[in-house]
C-alpha positions as CSV (number, residue, x, y, z in Angstrom):
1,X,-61.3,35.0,-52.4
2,X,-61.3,31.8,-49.9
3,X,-61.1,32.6,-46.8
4,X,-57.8,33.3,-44.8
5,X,-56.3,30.4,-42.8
6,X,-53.2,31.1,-40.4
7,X,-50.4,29.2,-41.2
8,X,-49.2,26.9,-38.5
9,X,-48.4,23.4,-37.8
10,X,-49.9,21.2,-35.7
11,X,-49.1,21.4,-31.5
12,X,-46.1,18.9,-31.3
13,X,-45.0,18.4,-35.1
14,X,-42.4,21.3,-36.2
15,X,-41.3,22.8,-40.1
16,X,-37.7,22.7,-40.6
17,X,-35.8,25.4,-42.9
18,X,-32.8,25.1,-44.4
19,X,-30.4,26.6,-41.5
20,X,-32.3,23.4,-38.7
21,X,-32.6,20.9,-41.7
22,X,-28.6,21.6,-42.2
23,X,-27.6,20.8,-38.6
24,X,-30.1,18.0,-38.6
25,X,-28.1,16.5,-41.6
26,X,-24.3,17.1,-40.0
27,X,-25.7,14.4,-37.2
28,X,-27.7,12.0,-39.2
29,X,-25.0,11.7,-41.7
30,X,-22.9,11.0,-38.6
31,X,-24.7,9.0,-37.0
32,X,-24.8,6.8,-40.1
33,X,-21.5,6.8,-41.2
34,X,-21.0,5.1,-37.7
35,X,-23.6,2.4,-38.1
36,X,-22.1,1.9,-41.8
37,X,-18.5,1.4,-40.1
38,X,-20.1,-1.3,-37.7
39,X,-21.4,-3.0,-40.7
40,X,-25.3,-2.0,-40.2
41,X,-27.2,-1.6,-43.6
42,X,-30.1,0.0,-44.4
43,X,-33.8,-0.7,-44.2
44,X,-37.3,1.2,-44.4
45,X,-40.9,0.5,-43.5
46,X,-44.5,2.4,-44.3
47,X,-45.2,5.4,-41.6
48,X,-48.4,3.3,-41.3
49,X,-48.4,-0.6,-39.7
50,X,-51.5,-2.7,-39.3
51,X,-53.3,-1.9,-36.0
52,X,-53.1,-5.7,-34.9
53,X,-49.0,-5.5,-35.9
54,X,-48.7,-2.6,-33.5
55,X,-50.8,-3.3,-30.5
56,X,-50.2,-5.7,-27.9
57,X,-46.4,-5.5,-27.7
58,X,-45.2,-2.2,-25.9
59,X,-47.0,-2.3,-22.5
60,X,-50.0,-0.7,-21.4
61,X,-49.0,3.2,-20.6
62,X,-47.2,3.0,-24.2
63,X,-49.8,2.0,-26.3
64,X,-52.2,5.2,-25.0
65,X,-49.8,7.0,-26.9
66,X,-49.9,5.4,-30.3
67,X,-52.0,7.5,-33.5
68,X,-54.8,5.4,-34.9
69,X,-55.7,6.1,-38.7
70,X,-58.6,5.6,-39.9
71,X,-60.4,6.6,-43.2
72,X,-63.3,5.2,-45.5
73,X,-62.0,1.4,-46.7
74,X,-58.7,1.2,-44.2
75,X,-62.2,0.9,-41.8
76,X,-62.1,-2.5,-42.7
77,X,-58.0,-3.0,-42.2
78,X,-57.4,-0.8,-39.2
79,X,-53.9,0.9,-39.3
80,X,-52.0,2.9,-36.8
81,X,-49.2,5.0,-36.9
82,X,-45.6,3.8,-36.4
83,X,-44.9,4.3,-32.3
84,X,-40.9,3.3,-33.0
85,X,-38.8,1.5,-35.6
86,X,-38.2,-1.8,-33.2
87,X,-41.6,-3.5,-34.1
88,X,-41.8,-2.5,-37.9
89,X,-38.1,-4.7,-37.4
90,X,-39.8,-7.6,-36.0
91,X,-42.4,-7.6,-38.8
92,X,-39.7,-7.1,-41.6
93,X,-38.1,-10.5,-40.5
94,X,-40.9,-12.4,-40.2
95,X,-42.1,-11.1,-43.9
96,X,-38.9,-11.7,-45.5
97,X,-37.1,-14.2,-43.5
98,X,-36.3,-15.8,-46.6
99,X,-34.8,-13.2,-48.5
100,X,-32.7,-12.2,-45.8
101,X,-28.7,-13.3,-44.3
102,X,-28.9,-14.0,-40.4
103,X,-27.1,-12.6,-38.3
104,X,-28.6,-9.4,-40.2
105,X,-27.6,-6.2,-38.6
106,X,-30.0,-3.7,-40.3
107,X,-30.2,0.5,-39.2
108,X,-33.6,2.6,-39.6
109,X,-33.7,6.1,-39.3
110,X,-36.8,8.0,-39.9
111,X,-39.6,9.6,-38.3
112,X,-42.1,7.8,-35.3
113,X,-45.1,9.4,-34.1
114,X,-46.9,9.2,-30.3
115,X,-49.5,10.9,-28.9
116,X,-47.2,12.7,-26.3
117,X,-48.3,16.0,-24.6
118,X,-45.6,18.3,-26.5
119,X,-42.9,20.2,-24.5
120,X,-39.1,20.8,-25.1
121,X,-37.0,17.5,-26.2
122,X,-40.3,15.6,-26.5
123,X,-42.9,16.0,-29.4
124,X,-45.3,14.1,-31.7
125,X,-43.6,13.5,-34.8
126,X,-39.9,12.8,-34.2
127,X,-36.8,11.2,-35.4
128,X,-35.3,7.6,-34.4
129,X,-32.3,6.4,-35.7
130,X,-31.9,2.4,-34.7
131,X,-29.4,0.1,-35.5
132,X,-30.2,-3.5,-34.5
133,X,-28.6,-7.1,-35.0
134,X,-30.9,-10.0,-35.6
135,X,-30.0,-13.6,-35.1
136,X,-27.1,-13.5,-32.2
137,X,-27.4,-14.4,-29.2
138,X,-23.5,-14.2,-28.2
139,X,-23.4,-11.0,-25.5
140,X,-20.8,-9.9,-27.6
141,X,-23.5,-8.4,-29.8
142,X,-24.9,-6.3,-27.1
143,X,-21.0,-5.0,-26.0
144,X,-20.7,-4.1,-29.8
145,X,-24.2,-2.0,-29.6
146,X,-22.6,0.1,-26.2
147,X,-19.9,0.6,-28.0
148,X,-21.8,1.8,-31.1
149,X,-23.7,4.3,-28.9
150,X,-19.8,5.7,-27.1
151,X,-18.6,5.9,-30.8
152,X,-21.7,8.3,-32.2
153,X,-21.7,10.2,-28.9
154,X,-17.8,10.8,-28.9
155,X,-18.0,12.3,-31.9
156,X,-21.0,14.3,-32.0
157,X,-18.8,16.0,-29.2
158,X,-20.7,15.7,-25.9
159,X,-18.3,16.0,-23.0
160,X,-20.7,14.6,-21.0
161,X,-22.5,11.5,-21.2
162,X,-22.7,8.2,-19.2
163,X,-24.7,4.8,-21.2
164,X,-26.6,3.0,-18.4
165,X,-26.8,-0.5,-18.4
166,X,-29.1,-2.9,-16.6
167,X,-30.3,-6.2,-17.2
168,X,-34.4,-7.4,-17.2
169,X,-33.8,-10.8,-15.7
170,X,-31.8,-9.4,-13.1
171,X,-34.6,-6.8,-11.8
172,X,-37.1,-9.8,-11.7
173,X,-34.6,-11.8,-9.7
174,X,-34.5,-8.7,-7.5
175,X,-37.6,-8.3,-6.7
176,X,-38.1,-12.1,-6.5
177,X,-35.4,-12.2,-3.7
178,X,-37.1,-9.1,-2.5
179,X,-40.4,-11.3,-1.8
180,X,-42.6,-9.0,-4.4
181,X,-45.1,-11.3,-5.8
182,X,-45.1,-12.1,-9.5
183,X,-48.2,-11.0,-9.5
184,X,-46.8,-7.1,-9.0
185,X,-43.4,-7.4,-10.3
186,X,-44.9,-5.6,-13.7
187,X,-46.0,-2.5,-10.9
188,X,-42.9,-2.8,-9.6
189,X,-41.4,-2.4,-13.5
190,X,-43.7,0.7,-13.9
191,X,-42.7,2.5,-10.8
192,X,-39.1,2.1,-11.1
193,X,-38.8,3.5,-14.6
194,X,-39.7,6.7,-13.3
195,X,-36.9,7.3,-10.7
196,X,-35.2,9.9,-13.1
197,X,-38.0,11.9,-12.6
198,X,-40.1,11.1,-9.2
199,X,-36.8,10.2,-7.6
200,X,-36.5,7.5,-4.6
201,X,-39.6,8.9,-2.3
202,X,-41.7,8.5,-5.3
203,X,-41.3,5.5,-6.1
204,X,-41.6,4.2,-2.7
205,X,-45.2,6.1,-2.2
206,X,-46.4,4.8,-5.7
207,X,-45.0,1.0,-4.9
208,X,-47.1,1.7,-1.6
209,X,-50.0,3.0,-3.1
210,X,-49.6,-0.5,-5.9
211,X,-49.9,-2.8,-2.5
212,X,-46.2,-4.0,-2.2
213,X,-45.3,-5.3,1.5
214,X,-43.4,-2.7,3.5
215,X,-40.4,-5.1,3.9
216,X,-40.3,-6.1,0.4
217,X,-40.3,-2.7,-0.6
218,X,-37.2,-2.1,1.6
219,X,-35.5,-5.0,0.4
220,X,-35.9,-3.9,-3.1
221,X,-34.7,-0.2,-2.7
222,X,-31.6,-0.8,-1.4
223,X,-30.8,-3.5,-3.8
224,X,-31.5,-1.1,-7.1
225,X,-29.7,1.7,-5.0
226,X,-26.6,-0.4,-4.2
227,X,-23.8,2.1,-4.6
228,X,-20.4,1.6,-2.3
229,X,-17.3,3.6,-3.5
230,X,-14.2,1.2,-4.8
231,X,-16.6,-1.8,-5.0
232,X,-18.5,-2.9,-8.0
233,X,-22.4,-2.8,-8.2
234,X,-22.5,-6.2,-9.7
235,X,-20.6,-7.2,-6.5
236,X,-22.9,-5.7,-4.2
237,X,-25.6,-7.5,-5.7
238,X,-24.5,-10.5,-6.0
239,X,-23.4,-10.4,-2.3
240,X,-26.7,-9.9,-1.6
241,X,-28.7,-12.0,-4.0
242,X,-26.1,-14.2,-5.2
243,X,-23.3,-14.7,-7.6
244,X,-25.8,-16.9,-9.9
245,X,-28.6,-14.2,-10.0
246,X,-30.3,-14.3,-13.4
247,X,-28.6,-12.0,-15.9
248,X,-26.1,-10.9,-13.4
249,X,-23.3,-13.6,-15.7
250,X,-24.3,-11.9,-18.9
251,X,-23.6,-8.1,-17.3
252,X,-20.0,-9.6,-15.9
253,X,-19.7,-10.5,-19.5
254,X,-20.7,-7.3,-21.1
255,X,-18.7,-5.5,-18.8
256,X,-15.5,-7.7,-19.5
257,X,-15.7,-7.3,-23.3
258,X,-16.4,-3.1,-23.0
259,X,-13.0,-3.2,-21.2
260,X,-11.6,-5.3,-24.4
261,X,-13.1,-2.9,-26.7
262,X,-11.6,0.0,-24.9
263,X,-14.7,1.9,-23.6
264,X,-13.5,4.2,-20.8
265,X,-15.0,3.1,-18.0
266,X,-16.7,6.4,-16.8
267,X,-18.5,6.2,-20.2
268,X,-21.2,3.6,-18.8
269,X,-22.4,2.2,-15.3
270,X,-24.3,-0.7,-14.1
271,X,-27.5,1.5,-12.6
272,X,-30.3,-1.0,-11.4
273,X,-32.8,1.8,-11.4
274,X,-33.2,1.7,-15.1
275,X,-35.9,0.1,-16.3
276,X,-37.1,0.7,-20.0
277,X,-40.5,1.0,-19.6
278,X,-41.0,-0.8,-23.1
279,X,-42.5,-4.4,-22.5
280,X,-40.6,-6.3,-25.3
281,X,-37.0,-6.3,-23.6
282,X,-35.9,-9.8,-22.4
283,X,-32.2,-9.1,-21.0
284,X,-29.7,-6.4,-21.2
285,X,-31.3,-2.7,-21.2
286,X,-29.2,0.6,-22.4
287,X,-29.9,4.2,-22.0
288,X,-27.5,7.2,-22.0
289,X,-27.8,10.6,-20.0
290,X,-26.0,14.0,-20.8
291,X,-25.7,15.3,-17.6
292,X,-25.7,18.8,-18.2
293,X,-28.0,19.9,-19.5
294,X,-30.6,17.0,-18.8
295,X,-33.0,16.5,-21.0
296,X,-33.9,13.1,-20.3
297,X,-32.4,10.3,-22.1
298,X,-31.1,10.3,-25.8
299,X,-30.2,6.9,-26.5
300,X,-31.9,3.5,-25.2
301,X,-32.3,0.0,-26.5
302,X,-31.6,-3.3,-24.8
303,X,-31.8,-7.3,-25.9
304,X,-35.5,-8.5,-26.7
305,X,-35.1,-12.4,-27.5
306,X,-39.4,-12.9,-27.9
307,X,-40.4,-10.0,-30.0
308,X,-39.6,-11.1,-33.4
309,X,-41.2,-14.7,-32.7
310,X,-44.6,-12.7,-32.5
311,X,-44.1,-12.9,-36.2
312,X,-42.4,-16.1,-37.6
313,X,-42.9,-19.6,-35.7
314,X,-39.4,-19.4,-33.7
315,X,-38.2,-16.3,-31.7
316,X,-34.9,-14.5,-32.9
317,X,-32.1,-13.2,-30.4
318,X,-32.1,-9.6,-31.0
319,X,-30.4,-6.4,-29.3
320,X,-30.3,-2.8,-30.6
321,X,-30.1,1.0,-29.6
322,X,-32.1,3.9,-30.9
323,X,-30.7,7.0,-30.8
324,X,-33.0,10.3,-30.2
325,X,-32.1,12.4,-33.0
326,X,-34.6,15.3,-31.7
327,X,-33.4,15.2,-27.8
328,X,-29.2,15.0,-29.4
329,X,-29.7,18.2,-31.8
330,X,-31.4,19.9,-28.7
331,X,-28.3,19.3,-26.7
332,X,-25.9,20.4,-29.1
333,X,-28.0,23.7,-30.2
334,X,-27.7,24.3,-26.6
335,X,-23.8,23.1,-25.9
336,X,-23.1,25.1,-29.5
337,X,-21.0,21.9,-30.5
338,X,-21.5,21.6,-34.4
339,X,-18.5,23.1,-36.5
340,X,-17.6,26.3,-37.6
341,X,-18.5,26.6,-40.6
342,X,-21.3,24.9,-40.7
343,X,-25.2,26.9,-40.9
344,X,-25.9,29.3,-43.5
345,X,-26.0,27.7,-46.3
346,X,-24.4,24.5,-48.5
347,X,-23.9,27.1,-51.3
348,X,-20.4,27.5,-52.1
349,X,-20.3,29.5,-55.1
350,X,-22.6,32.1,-57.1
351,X,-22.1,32.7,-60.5
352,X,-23.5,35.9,-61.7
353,X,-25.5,36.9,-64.7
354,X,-24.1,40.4,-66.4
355,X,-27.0,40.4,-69.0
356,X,-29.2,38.2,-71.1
357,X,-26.4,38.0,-74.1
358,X,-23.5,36.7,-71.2
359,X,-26.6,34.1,-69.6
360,X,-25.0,31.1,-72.2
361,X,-21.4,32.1,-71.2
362,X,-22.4,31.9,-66.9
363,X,-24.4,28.8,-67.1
364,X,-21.0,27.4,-68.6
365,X,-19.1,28.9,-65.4
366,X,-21.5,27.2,-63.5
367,X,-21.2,23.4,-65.0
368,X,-17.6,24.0,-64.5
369,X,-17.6,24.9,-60.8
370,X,-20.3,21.7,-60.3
371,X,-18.4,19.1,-62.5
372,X,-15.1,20.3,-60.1
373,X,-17.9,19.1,-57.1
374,X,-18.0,22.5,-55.8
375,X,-21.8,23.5,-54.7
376,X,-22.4,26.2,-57.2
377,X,-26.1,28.4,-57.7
378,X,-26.6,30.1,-60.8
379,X,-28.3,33.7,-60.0
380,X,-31.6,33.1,-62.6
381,X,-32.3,36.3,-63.3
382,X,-30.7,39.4,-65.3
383,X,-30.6,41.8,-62.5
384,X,-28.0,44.6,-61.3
385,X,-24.4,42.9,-60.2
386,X,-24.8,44.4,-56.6
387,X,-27.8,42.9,-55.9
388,X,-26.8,39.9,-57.0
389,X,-23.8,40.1,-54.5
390,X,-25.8,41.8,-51.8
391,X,-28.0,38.1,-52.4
392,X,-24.8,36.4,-52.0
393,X,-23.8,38.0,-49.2
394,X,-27.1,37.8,-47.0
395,X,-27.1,33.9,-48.2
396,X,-23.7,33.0,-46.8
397,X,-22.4,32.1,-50.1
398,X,-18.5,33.0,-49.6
399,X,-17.9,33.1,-53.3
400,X,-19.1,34.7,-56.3
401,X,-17.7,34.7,-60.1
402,X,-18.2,37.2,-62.6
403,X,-18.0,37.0,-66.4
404,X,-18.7,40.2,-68.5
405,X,-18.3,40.7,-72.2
406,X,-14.7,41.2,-71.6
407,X,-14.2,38.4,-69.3
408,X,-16.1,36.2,-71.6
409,X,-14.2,37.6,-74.5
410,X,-10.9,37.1,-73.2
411,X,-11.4,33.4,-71.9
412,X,-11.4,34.5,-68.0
413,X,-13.6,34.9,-65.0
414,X,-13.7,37.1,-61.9
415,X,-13.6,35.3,-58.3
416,X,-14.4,37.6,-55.5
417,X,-13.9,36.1,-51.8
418,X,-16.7,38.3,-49.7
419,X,-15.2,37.3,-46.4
420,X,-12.1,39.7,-47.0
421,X,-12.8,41.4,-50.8
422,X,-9.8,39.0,-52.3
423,X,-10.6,39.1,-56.0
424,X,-8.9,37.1,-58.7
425,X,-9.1,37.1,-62.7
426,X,-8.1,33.2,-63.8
427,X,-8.5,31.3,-67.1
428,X,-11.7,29.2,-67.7
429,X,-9.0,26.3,-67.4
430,X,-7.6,27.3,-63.5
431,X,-11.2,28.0,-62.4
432,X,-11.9,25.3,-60.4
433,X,-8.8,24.6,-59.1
434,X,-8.3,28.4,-57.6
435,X,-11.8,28.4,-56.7
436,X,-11.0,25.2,-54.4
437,X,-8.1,27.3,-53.2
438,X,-10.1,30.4,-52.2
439,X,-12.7,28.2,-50.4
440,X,-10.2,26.0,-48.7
441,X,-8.3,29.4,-47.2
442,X,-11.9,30.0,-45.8
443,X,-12.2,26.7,-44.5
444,X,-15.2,25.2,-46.8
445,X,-13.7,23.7,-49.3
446,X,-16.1,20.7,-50.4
């Protein structure tokens, strides 16, 4: 015998049964009916990119965290694992420019990988879901992405979210007007981002340790913390930096046509301590928050005008959102906000097997229930009735139809409800119709 090796997966890359991978599901297949409604189509890449397509385009702290592969021949073509589905993009349209419509408003939704030190809402292997449109540079397309982002959260159910919106330009014209040199502006990029987590004092003691002036500093921190009840944070800054600041036009534009679209106004807020850490973005930046509980952010995107020209001759206005499927499925395990009747199983009917001579008569029964488009298992084996129903029962499977000789004989089968015992005897032509009756009563009719 081989030798024994414990089963487990690797530290930061999970197994998913059938109960998680059904939940998973419920909000992917929202998530996409919502990009579908805003017109995005789909598109998919390999897990595995050239290393020279990869490299050079996040920033430095983001690119420690991206897999290498290498293996015998690909020695000679290094590769490297995906790190998100925003540069794969970029490639796409330089590849197949040609065979492509512009604008093109594409979505993406599978699994990234980054060498991230694994703890709750943030692991190895996980799950993007991006929407993106290519070709427009009209702020209009970046209003129609924050709305994109309300619209999937809204009905997902969180009660509690707030999309954050700043604007690149406008944090270099900050700390231009602050009197940070160019020179440090990308340290000043790198602190910032992490004010979530190291708060104001932090960032001020790492901007200190970087070398930025004292009264720049200053200058700086109470611009991105510009807060004033019943006044507007764009008209703070541009108070204080002026009313032509770069990017501050586009955010007075973004914020007009969110009030055409309808977004409530506590759903987002102009906060000039977001950064985006990624290196790509060019203009307006998006992130959204649950407040309670936090686990960091769950969506974030922004504009990024340059990236695509890495990859074709001319750059592409571009702007997009990623949604983080892992850190939204944590939340709503936590908040308990799927529905109902949803977990268990997608099972909604058992036929039974009463013997090896009634097998013929119950995989009939079976196609019956399945051509109706009701989710129907077939028990495969010849095995006592009760356990067959005790297998129903421990599944979750709310129905189960019986056909003995004298059912089969007389042209009828059984349908027992296990919620409540409600057991019916109906003619092979009612089947599926009562069937759909019993399971609607329940409230899982398909």
């Amino acid at each position: 015998m081989s030798k024994f090796i414990a089963p487990r997966a690797p530290k930061g890359f999970r197994d998913f049964l059938p109960d998680t991978m059904l939940r998973r599901n419920y909000v992917i297949d929202i998530i996409t009916e919502e990009f579908h409604r805003f017109g995005f189509e789909p598109i998919d890449t390999p897990i595995l990119e050239l290393h020279e397509t990869l490299f050079g385009k996040y920033g430095e702290d983001a690119e420690k965290l991206i897999f290498t592969a290498q293996h015998g021949r690909s020695a000679r073509e290094p590769l490297a694992m995906r790190y998100d589905l925003t540069v794969p993009l970029a490639r796409i349209i330089g590849q197949y420019e040609s065979q492509l419509n512009l604008p093109f408003k594409r979505y993406h939704i599978a699994p990234v990988f980054r060498g991230e030190r694994p703890q709750r809402g943030r692991y190895r292997e996980f799950w993007q879901c991006d929407a993106d449109t290519v070709g427009i540079a009209s702020i209009s397309a970046d209003a129609e992405i924050v709305s994109l982002m309300h619209r999937i959260l809204r009905r997902l159910g969180f009660p509690q979210y707030v999309i954050k919106i700043n604007h690149r330009q406008l944090l270099v014209a900050i700390g231009e007007f602050s009197g940070v040199p160019a020179a440090q502006l990308p340290d000043l990029y790198r602190s910032v981002d992490k004010f979530d987590k190291i708060g104001a004092d932090g960032v001020r003691r790492e901007l200190t340790e970087r070398g930025i002036a004292a009264d720049a500093l200053a200058r700086m921190m109470d611009l991105i913390q510009a807060k004033e009840p019943g006044t507007s944070s764009l008209d703070l800054i541009a108070d204080a930096i002026g009313a032509n600041a770069s990017g501050l036009k586009d955010l007075r534009e973004l914020a007009d046509l969110l009030a055409d679209a309808g977004l409530p106004p506590e759903r987002y807020d102009f906060d000039f301590t977001m950064v985006r850490g990624l290196g790509y973005y060019t203009g307006p930046i998006f992130e959204t928050v649950i407040s309670e509980p936090n686990l960091g952010s769950v969506t974030g995107g922004g504009r990024y005008d340059n990236l695509i020209g890495m990859f074709r001759r001319q750059s592409l206005p571009t702007t997009g959102t990623s949604f983080g499927i892992e850190r939204i499925i944590d939340l709503m395990d936590e908040l308990d906000l799927y529905p109902a009747h949803l977990g268990g199983t997608l099972v909604q009917a058992l036929v039974t097997v009463f013997s090896d001579e009634t097998s013929s008569a119950s995989m009939r029964i079976a196609d019956t229930l399945r051509q109706a488009g009701i989710n129907t298992e077939l028990y495969l084996e010849t095995r006592k009735l009760g356990r067959q129903f005790a297998y129903a029962d421990k599944k979750g499977i709310p129905l189960v139809a019986i056909a003995g000789p004298d059912e089969i004989e007389a042209g009828v089968v059984k349908l027992r409800r296990l919620r409540d015992g409600q057991e019916v005897t109906v003619l092979i032509p009612d089947l599926a119709a009562v069937a759909r009756n019993l399971l609607a009563e329940r409230g899982t009719s398909g």
